[in-house]
Structures are given as C-alpha cells and as structure tokens.
C-alpha positions in Angstrom: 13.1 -10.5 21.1 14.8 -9.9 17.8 13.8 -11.7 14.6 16.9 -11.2 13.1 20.5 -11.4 14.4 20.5 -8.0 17.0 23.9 -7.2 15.6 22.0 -6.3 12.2 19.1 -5.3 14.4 21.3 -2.6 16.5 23.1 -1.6 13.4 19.6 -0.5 11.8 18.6 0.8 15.7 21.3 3.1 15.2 21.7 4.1 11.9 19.5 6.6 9.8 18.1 4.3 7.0 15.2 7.1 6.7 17.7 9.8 5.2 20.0 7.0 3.6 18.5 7.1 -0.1 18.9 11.1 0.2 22.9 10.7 0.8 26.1 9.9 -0.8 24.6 7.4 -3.5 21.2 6.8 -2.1 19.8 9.7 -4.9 21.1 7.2 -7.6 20.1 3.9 -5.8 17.1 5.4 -5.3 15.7 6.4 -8.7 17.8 3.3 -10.7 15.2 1.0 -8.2 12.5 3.1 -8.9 13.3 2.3 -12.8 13.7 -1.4 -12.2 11.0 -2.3 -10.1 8.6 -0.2 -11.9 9.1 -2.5 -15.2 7.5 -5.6 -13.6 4.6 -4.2 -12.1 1.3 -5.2 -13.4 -1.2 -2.8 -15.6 -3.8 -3.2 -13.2 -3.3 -2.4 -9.5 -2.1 -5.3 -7.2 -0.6 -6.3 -4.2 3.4 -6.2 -3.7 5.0 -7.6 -1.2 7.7 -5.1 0.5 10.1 -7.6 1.8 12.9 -6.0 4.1 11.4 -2.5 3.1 12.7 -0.1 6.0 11.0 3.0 6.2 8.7 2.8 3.9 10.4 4.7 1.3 9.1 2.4 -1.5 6.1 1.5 -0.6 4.9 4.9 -0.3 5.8 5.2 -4.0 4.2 2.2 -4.8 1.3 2.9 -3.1 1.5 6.5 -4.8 1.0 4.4 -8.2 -2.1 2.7 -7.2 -1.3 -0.7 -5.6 -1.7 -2.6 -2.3 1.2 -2.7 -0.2 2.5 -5.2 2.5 5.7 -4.0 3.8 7.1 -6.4 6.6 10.5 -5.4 8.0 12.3 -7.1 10.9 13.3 -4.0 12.7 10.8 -2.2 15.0 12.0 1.4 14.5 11.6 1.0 10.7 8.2 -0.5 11.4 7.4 2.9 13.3 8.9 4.7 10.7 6.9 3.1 8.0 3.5 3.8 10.1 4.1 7.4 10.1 5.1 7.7 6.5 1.7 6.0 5.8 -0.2 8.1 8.4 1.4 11.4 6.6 0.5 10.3 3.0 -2.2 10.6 0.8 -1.5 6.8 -0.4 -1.2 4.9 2.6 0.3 1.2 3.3 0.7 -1.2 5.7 3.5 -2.2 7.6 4.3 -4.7 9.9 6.8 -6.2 11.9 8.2 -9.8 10.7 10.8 -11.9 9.4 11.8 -12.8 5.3 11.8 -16.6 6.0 7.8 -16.5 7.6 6.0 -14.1 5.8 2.3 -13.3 7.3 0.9 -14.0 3.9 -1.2 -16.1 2.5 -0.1 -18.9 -0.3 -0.5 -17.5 -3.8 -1.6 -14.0 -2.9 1.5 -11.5 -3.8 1.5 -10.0 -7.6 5.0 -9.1 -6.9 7.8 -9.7 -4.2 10.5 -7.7 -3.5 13.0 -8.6 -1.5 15.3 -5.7 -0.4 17.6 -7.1 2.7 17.2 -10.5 3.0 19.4 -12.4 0.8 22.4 -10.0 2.1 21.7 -10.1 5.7 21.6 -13.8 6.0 24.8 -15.2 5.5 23.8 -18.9 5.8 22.8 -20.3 2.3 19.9 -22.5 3.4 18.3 -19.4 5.3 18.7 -17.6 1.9 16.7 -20.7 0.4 14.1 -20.3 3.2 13.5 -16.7 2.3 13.3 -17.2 -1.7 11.1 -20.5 -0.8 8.7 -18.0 1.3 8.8 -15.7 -2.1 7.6 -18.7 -4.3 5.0 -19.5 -1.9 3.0 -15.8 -1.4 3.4 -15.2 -5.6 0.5 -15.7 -7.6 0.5 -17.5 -10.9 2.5 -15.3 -12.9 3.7 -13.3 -10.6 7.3 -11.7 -10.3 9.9 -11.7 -7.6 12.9 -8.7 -7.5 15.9 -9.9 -5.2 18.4 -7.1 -4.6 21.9 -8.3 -4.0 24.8 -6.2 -3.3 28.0 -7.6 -5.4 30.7 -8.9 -4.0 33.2 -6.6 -5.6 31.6 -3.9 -4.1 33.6 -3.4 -1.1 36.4 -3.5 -2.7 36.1 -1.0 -5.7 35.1 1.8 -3.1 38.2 0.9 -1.0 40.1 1.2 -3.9 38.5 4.3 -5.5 38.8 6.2 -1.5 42.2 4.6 -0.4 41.2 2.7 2.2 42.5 -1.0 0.5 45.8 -0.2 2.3 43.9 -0.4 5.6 44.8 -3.9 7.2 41.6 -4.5 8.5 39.3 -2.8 5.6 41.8 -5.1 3.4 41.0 -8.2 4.8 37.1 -7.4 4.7 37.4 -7.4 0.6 39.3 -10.2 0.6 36.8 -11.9 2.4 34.1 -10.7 0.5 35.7 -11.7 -2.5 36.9 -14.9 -1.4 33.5 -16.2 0.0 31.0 -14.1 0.5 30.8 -13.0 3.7 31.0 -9.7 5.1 32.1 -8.5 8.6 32.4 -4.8 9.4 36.2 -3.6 10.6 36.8 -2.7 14.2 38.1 0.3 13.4 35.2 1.4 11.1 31.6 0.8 13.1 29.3 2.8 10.8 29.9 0.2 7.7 26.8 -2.2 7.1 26.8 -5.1 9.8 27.2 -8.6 8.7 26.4 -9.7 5.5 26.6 -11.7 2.4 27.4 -10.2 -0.9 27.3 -12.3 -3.8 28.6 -12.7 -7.5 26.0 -12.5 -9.8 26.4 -16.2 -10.8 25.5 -17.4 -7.3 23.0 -14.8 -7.1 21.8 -16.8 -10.1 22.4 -20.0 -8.9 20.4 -19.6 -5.6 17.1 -18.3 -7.2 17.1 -21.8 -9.7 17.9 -23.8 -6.4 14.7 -22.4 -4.8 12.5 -23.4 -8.0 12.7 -19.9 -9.9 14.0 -19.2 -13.6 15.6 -15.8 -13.5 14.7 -13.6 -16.6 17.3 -11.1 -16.2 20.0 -9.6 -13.7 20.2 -6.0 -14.2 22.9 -3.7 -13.0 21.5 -0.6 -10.2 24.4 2.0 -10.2 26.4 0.0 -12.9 29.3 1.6 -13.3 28.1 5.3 -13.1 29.1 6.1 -9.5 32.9 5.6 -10.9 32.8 8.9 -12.5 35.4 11.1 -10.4 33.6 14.2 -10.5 30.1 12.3 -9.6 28.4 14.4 -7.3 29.0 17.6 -9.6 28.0 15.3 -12.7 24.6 14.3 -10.9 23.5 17.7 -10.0 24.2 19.1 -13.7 21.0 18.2 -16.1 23.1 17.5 -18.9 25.4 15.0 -17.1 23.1 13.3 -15.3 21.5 12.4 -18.3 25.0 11.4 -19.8 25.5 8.7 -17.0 21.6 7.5 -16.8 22.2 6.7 -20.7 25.6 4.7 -19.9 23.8 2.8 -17.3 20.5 1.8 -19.5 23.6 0.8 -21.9 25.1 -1.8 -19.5 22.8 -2.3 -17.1 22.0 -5.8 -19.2 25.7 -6.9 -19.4 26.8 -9.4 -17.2 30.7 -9.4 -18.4 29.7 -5.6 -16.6 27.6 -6.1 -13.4 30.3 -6.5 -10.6 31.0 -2.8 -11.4 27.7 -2.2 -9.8 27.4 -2.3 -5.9 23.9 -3.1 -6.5 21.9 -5.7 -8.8 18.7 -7.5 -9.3 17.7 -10.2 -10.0 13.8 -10.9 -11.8 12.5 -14.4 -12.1 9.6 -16.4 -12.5 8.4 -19.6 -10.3 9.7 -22.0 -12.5 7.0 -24.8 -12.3 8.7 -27.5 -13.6 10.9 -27.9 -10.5 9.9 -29.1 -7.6 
C-alpha cells in the first residue's frame, strides 16, 4: 500500500534520488541547504524532524553535528536507503517509513522541522495545510520549521535557458505551472519530477500564516547563480565559485529576486496568537 500517490511513489522507485545532490545542480542545492538549515539549528543538540528526507543525505549531516534525527519518508526504497547510510556512519539516525500529514511524533517534541517534499508533492491545498498543521503540532515552544518549495517559474526559466519552451507539450507544462500551480510531467519527457505543486513565494507565504505560523524570512537556494552560462566550469574554479556563493548571500533575502531561484525556504515560527 502506498502512502502517497504511487505515481510520485514509482517516480522515486525508479529514479536515483541517492546520487541526485551529486549531479547537474544537486552540488549547489546541496551546500546552499546545508547553509540555510544550519542557521536555525539550536546551540545545544536537539531533535529535527527530517520530513520527506530521502536517503538520508541530510540527516547524516545533521546527525554528523550532534543532533537527534527522525527522518520519515514515504517511499520504502529511500527508507532502506536511509538505514544503510545510518548503519555505514559513525553518526547514526533513524529512519522510518510514513506520511507528512501523520507524523509518528509526539505533540511538542521536534526542535526543528524540516519539510523537504511535502508541500510540492501534494497538489491539494488543504493536504498542504494538513502537513504544516502536523509541523505546528511536533514543534516545541520555540521551535523552527524550514518548508522547501520549488518556484513556480522554475520550469520555465530552464526551458527557456535549454530550448525546450518551443516544445508543445514542455510549453504547456510552464504555462500551467505558472498559471496555477500545478505540475504534470510531458509524455514525451518521463524522467522530469512527477506531479507536483510549485508555488510563488507569496502563496508559499500565504499557506504557512493559514496554518497558524508567522514566517520570518523566505530565502532564495540557487538564487540566480545557476543562470551563469559557463556554470559548471564556474563551480569547479575556487575563485568563481566563490564569485557566485557571494552573489547569492547578496540576494538570497530579496523577494523582488526569489522566482529566479528553482528553490526557496521558507522559516517561521508557530504563531500563537492564531488559532
């Protein structure tokens, strides 16, 4: 029985989303999350909640820095995959196999929550709400949650930057995108993500105040570094990577800027004044 819709579930079952942070733009994703996250953790070592966490790639770092993690992932291969990584490393974790909108967690017992795939891969608002609802619920007083979005530009900018806008079908998935939301992979092109929702960063906004949080800032992952023609030349070159790391600490704040990013997250607090 799948615990998410087996379209997402046999996308993950046959993609590689072990090596994906180690290709294309993973390298850059990779260390820009690394960056973020690591600026709301707390001083002393807690428990973070891996929410939609894969293979374990960042609780392993997390774990690496001292804290308790709880990764829970949908997706059984990830789960195995997340077992070994723990089994292999000095800093171990667990991992287990559940759903964003029923968390196996207690009620005010998460110093942080992160939640990697769940407000993309549900494409129904209130299901969105459930999840961030769930997030509220596991954080201690004081606590943090991070909610990664991918923007809803993001689609398109690549087809425009690779040629591919003038592809009927690829067209007509940024124009969706861009219209409402919603994302459907073309026919013609099976490896792109599977169904999901990709939001502006005002309705990434909008959502978290609807569940009872108060965002404190919406901060920009690639920004607009991965536009750089020569990028994978520029990345492996010292000098220039440094160049593009300081243009992205530069903007990575400006919201007039963030739908440049395929990437962003979003940090709030409960907010408990709502109800």
């Amino acid at each position: 029985m799948n615990l998410i819709d087996s379209e997402i579930s046999n996308f993950y079952t046959r993609s590689s989303e072990e090596s994906r942070l180690t290709l294309g733009l993973g390298p850059l994703e990779f260390e820009r999350n690394k960056d973020l996250i690591s600026r709301y953790l707390p001083d002393r070592k807690g428990l973070i909640a891996d929410i939609g966490g894969g293979p374990g790639h960042y609780a392993q770092w997390l774990a690496a820095l001292g804290h308790n993690i709880l990764l829970v992932d949908p997706v059984p291969k990830h789960i195995q995959q997340a077992e070994r990584r723990s089994k292999r490393s000095k800093y171990g974790f667990r991992a287990v196999l559940g759903e964003a909108r029923a968390l196996p967690m207690e009620n005010n017992s998460a110093d942080v929550v992160i939640l990697h795939g769940p407000l993309y891969h549900l494409q129904d608002l209130e299901e969105r709400l459930a999840v961030l609802k769930e997030a509220r619920r596991i954080l201690k007083i004081g606590g943090v949650v991070l909610g990664f979005g991918i923007n809803h530009a993001a689609s398109t900018l690549a087809a425009l930057q690779n040629g591919l806008i003038h592809h009927d079908q690829v067209f007509a998935m940024c124009k969706q995108e861009l219209l409402s939301g919603e994302h459907y992979p073309p026919a013609d092109f099976p490896g792109i993500l599977a169904q999901a929702f990709f939001h502006s960063p005002s309705a990434l906004i909008s959502e978290f105040k609807a569940a009872g949080f108060n965002p404190t800032a919406v901060l920009a992952v690639e920004g607009m570094a991965w536009m750089d023609q020569q990028y994978f030349e520029s990345w492996s070159s010292p000098a220039k990577k440094r160049r593009l790391l300081e243009l992205l600490k530069l903007t990575e704040a400006n919201q007039e800027l963030l739908c440049l990013s395929p990437h962003m997250m979003l940090a709030a607090e409960v907010d408990h004044m709502a109800p």
